[in-house]
N, C-alpha and C positions, 0 to 999 in steps of 0.2 A: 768833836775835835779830832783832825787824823795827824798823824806824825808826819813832819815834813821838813825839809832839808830844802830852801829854796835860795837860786842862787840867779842872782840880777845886777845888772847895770848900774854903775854909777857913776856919776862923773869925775873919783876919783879912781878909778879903778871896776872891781867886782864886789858885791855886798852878798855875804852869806849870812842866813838868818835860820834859827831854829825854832820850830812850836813841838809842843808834847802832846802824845795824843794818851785818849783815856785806858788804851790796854797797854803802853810802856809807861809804868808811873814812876820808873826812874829819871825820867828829864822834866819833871812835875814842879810845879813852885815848891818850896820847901827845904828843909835843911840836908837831907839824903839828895831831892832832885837837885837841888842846886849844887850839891858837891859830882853829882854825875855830871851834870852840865859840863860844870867848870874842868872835868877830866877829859873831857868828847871835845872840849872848844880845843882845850890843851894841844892835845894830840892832835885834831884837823892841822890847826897852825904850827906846831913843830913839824909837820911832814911837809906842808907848802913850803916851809923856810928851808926845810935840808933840799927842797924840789929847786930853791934860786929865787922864790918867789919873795916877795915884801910884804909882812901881814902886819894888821894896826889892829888890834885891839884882844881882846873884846870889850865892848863899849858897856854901857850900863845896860842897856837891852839884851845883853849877849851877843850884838851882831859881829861879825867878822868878816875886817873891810882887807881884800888882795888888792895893792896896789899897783896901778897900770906901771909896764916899763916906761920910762922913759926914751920916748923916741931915740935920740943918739947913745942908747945904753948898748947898742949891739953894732957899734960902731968899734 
């Protein structure tokens, strides 16, 4: 398993998704990995939202959905 930070297309937006690899065992399943998790989701998405951006989640998965502007938003 390698660590990975992957960031894709979606039809509402941009989908960021995290996996843990086996020499960071702080993003690991678990009651420590899961609270690092959930500080690493925290922070991505607080700095997107003070950036302007719209963030939705994170989902049950952990993912973290960036919501597309809205075309007449820069109107």
């Amino acid at each position: 398993m390698t660590a990975a930070l992957r960031v894709s297309e979606d039809p509402a937006g941009i989908l960021i998704t995290w996996t843990a690899s086996d020499g960071f065992s702080a993003l690991q399943p678990g009651a420590a990995g899961d609270n690092m998790k959930a500080i690493v989701q925290a922070a991505v998405s607080g700095l997107l939202v003070q950036l302007g951006h719209t963030a939705k989640g994170p989902s049950d998965d952990g993912d973290l959905l960036v919501l597309a502007e809205a075309p007449d938003a820069g109107a």
